[in-house]
Each structure stands twice: as structure tokens, then as C-alpha cells.
C-alpha positions as CSV (number, residue, x, y, z in Angstrom):
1,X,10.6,-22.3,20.9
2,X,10.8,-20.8,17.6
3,X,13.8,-23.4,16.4
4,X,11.6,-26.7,18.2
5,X,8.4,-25.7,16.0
6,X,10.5,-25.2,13.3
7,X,11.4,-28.7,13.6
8,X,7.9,-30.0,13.6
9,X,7.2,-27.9,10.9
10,X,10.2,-29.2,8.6
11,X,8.0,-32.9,8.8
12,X,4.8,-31.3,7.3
13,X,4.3,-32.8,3.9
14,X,2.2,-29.4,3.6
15,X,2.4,-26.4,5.5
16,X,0.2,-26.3,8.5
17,X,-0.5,-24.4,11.8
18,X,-0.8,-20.5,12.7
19,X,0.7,-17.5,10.2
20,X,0.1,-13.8,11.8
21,X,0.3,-11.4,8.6
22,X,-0.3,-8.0,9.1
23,X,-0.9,-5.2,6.1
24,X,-1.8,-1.5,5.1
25,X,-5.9,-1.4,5.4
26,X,-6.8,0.1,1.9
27,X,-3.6,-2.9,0.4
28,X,-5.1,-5.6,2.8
29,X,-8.6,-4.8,1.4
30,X,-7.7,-5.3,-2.3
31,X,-4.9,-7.5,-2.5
32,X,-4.0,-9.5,0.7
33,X,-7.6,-10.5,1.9
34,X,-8.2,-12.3,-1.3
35,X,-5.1,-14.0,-1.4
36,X,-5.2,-15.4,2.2
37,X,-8.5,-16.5,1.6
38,X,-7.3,-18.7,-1.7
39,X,-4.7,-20.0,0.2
40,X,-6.6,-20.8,3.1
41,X,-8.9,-22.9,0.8
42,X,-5.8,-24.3,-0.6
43,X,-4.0,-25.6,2.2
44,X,-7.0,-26.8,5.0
45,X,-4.0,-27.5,8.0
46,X,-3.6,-23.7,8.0
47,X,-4.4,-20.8,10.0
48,X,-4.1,-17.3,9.4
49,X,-4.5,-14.3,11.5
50,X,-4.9,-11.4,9.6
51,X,-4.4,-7.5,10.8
52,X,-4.9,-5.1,8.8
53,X,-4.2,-1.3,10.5
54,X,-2.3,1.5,9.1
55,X,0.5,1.5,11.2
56,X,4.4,0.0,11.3
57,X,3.8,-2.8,13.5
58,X,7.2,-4.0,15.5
59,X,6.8,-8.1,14.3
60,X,9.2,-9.4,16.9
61,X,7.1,-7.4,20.0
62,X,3.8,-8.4,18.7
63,X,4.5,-12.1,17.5
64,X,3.9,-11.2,13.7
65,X,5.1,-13.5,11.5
66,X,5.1,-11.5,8.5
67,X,4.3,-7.7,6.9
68,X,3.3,-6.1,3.8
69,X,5.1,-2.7,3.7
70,X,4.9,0.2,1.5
71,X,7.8,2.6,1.6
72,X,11.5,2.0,2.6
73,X,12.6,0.0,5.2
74,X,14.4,1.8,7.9
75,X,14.6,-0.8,10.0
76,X,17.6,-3.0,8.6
77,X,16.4,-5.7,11.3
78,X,13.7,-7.1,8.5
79,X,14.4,-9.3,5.3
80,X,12.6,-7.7,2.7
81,X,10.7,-9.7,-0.3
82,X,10.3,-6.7,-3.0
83,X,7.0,-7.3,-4.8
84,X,6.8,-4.1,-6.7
85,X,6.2,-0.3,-6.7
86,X,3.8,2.5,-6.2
87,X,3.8,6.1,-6.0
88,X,1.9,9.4,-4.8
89,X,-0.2,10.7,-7.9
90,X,-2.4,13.8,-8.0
91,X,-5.7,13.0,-9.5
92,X,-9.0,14.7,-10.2
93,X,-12.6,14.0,-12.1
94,X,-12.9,15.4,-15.7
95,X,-16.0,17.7,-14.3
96,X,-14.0,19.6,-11.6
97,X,-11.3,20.1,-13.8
98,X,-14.1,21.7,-16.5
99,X,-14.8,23.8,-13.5
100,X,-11.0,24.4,-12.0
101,X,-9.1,24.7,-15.4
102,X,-6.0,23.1,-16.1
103,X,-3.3,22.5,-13.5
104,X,0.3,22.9,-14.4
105,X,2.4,23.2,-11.1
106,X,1.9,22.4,-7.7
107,X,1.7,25.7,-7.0
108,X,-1.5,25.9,-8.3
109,X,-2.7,23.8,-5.7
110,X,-3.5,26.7,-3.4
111,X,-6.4,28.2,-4.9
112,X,-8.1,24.7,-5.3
113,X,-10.1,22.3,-3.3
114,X,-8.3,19.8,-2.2
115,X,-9.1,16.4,-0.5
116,X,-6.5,15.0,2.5
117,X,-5.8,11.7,3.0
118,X,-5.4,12.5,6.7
119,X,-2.4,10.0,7.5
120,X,-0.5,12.2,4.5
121,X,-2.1,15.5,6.0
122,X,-2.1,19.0,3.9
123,X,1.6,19.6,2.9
124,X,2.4,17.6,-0.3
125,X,5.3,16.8,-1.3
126,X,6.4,16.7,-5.2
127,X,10.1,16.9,-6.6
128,X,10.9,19.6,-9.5
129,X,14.3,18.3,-11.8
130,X,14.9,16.2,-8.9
131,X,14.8,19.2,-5.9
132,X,12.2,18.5,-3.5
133,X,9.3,20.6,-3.5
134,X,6.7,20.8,-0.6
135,X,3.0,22.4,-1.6
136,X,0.4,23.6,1.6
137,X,-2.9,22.6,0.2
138,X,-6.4,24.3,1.4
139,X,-8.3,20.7,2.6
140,X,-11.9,20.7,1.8
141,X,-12.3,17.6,2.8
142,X,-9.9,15.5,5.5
143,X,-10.4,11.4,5.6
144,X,-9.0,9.5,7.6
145,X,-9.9,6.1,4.8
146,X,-8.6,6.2,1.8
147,X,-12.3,4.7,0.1
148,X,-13.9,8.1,1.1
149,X,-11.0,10.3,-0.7
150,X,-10.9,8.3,-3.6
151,X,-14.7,8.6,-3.8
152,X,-15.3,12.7,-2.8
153,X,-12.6,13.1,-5.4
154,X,-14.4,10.7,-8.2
155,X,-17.9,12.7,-7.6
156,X,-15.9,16.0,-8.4
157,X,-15.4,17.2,-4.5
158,X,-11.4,18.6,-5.3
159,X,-8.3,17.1,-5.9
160,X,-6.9,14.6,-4.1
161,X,-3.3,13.3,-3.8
162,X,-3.2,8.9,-3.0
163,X,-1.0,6.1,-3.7
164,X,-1.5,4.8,-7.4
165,X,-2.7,1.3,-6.5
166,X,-5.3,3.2,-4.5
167,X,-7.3,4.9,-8.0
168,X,-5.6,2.6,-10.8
169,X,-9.3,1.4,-11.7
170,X,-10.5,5.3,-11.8
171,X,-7.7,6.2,-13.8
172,X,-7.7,3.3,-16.4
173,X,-11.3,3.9,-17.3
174,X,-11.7,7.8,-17.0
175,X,-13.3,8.3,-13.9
176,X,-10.1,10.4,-13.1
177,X,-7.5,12.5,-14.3
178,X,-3.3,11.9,-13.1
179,X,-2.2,15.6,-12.9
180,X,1.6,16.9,-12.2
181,X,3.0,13.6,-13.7
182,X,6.4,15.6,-14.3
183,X,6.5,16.7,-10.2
184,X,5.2,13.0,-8.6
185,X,8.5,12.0,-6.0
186,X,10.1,8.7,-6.7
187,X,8.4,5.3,-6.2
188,X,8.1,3.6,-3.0
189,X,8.6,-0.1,-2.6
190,X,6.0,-2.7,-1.8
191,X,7.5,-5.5,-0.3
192,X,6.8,-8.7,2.2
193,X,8.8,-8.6,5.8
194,X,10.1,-10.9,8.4
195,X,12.6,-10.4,11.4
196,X,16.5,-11.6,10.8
197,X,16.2,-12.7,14.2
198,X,13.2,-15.4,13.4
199,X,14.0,-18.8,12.0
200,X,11.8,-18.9,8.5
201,X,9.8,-21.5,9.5
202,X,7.8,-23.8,6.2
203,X,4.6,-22.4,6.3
204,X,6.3,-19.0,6.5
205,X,8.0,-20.0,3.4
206,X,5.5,-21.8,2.2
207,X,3.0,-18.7,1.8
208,X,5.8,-16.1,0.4
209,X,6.5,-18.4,-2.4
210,X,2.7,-18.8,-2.9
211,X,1.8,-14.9,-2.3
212,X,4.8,-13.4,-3.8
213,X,4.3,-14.0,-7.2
214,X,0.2,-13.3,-7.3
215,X,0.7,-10.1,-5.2
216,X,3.5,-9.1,-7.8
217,X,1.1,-9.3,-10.7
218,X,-1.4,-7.8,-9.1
219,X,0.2,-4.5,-8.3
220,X,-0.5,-1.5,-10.8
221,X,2.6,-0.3,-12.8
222,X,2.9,3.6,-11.7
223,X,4.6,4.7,-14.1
């Protein structure tokens, strides 16, 4: 099936039919919903299913076409199309720091309010000269959206530990503070995925080559 609508599609003078795209929610939201959208308007033959869940979806089981995923790939089934990099960063507002005082190692952490991201639960992990490190944090607060931890950590609620991308716009204009740059553990790769096993089919192709590049310059620097 895959190889005869691959045919069809090779004799598109533009890309047309269904793409099923899946991504991270909080990623989806800011980055990939947009872009779909602009190259829906685009390319009118096209259709786009769009998933967005915080899981690992298995694309061959569930007829995906293509993922965004954060993190290394352990699968080595998948082609990977790298996009750029992100990281875990500890962050907090000017006025709880006012209130906590400075903080200088993750051990610190432990007397302090803190504010889980549920899916990365209460035991954080940091490196120290390249040794991993793993901190038990007290959870004031436990989200299970990233939006509510970014935004009980912005109103001075505790400290909370996200992916970069997540609070680049709080941290660029002051609304938050990075804290234990020295202990952050090495980047994690954002990248677009499709199955070995799956002929890349032209409207496939067609919308890496058109996302790649935007989603690229879209993503944060970490460092």
C-alpha cells in the first residue's frame, strides 16, 4: 500500500493528501501548531492530522507518519532529522529569590519550595565536573502542564526545574532567574522522526524540507 501511494504521490506537481504528525504538548503548542497551520494555508491539496500528547508514540503501530522528539532516540528503527537542542534549567522569580537567598548547589534544593513538573517528578537530576548528581526536592506544587509550572514559578510560588524552550521568554526579559548553570546535565536533541521501514513518501518530504528549517530557527539556544 505504502509503495502504490507513493507512486501517486511521485505525480503531484505539489504535495497533497493526508500527513499524521504527532508532537510534545507544551512543543506542539509553541512551535508545530503554527507551522502546520502556515503550511496548510500554503499547500490547499493537504491534510494534516495533528496529535499532540506527551507520550513516545510507536509510528508504525499507530499509522504516524512523522514525530517531533525531544531526547535521544533509543529506538534505532527511526531516521532522525536533528533540528536543534534544549536542556533542563533551574529557574526562579527575582522576588522568591529576595525571599530564599541565593542558591549555589543543588543541595540547597531541600530546604526550598519547589514546583514539579509531574512527568519529571521530584528527584532532579544535575551533573557536578561531569559525575551525575541526583537532588530529592520538597514539591510544593505538582503539575502535570508545563503552562501551570512555568506560571506558579513566575508569580514567585518556588523553584521549578523545565526544559529551556519552555521559559526562554521569562528568562530573556527578567521574569525569571537560570540558577545552577554550572550543574544543568547535557543537552537533549530535538529532532523530526519517521520509520526505516516506511517509504518517504513526497508530502512527507515535502513538509520536512518546509518545517525543518523554520522549526530550527525557532528553537532557543540553551546554552
Amino acid at each position: 500500500f505504502d509503495a502504490v501511494e507513493h507512486g501517486f504521490d511521485a505525480r503531484r506537481h505539489s504535495p497533497g493528501g493526508l500527513l499524521r504528525l504527532t508532537a510534545p504538548v507544551e512543543f506542539g503548542r509553541r512551535h508545530v501548531a503554527p507551522l502546520v497551520n502556515a503550511f496548510l494555508a500554503a499547500h490547499p491539496a493537504m491534510r494534516i492530522e495533528l496529535t499532540l500528547a506527551d507520550r513516545v508514540a510507536d509510528l508504525l503501530d499507530e499509522g504516524l507518519d512523522l514525530a517531533l522528539r525531544i531526547g535521544r532516540l533509543p529506538d534505532s528503527s527511526m531516521v532522525a532529522v536533528p533540528l536543534g537542542r534544549t536542556r533542563l534549567v533551574v529557574c526562579a522569580s527575582p522576588a522568591y529569590l529576595r525571599e530564599a537567598g541565593p542558591v549555589a548547589h543543588p543541595s540547597a534544593l531541600r530546604g526550598l519550595a519547589c514546583i514539579a513538573f509531574a512527568p519529571h517528578g521530584r528527584h532532579w537530576h544535575f551533573q557536578d565536573r561531569g559525575a551525575p548528581l541526583t537532588q530529592t526536592v520538597s514539591a510544593r506544587l505538582v503539575a502535570n502542564q508545563v503552562r501551570a509550572a512555568s506560571l506558579a514559578c513566575t508569580q514567585g510560588l518556588g523553584i521549578a526545574r523545565l526544559l529551556h524552550y519552555q521559559v526562554a521568554d521569562e528568562l530573556a526579559d527578567g521574569r525569571l532567574l537560570r540558577l545552577l548553570p554550572a550543574f544543568e546535565p547535557p543537552d537533549l536533541p530535538i529532532q523530526l522522526v519517521y520509520p526505516h521501514a516506511r517509504l518517504l513518501s513526497p508530502r512527507v518530504r515535502q513538509f520536512i524540507d518546509w518545517a525543518a528549517p523554520r522549526l530550527a530557527a525557532a528553537i532557543p539556544d540553551p546554552s
